[in-house]
C-alpha positions in Angstrom: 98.2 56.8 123.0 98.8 53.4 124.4 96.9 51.2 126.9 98.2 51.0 130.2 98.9 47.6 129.6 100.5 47.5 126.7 102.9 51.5 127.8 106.3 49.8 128.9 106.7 48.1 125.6 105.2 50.9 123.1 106.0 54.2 125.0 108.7 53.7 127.9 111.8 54.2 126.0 110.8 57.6 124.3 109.2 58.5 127.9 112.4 58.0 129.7 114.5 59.8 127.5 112.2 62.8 127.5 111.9 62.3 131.6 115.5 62.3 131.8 116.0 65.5 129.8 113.3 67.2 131.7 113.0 66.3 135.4 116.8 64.5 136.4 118.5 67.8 136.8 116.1 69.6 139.0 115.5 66.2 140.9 119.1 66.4 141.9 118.5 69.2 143.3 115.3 68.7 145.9 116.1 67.6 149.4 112.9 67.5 150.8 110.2 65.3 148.5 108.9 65.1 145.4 105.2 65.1 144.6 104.5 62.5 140.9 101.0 63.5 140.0 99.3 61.7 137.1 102.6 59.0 137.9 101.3 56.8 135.5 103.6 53.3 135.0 106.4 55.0 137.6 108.5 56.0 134.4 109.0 59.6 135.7 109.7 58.1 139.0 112.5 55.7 138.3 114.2 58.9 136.8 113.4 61.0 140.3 114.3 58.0 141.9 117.5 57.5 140.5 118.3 61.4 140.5 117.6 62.6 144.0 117.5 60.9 147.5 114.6 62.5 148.5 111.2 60.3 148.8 108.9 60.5 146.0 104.9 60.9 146.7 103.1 59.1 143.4 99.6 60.0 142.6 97.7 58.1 140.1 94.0 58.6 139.5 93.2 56.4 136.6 92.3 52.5 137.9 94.5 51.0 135.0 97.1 52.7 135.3 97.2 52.7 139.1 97.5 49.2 138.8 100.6 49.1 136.6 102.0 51.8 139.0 102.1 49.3 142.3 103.2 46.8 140.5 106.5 48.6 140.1 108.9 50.0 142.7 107.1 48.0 145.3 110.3 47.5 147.1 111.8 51.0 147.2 110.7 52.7 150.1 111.0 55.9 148.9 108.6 55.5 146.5 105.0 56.5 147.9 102.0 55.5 146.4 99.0 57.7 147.5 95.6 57.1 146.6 93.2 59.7 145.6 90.3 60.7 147.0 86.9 60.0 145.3 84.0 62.0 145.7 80.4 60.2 145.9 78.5 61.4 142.4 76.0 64.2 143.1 78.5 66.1 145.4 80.6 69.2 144.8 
């Protein structure tokens, strides 16, 4: 496993290939939107991205990785970025 700031340059390659394979043909397909949970570094994105013309919703829940997240795809505005919810500590 790699830190989030060191992922594009020990993970991304392998990632996208695998993304590719896995999510490109059934992106092509939505019309609607596409949810990203866990999005992580926007790999999986830039393949739904580049695949479909419907927006993409990203969720990211870990801080670090959030971070490297909106710092890519800023510009393309189908590319949502939506924050999760936290819940104070002691409730359900």
């Amino acid at each position: 496993m790699a830190s989030a700031e060191f992922y594009d340059i020990l993970r991304a390659q392998t990632d996208r290939r695998l993304a590719e394979r896995g999510f490109a043909e059934v992106a092509a397909r939505t019309c609607h939107g596409i949810l990203d949970i866990d999005a992580g570094a926007s790999i999986v994105t830039e393949v739904l991205l580049t695949a479909s013309t419907a927006p993409v919703h990203r969720v990211e829940p870990a801080a670090a990785m959030r971070a490297a997240l909106l710092s890519h795809l800023g510009a393309d505005q189908r590319a949502r970025v939506i924050l999760p919810l936290l819940r104070s500590a002691g409730r359900n």
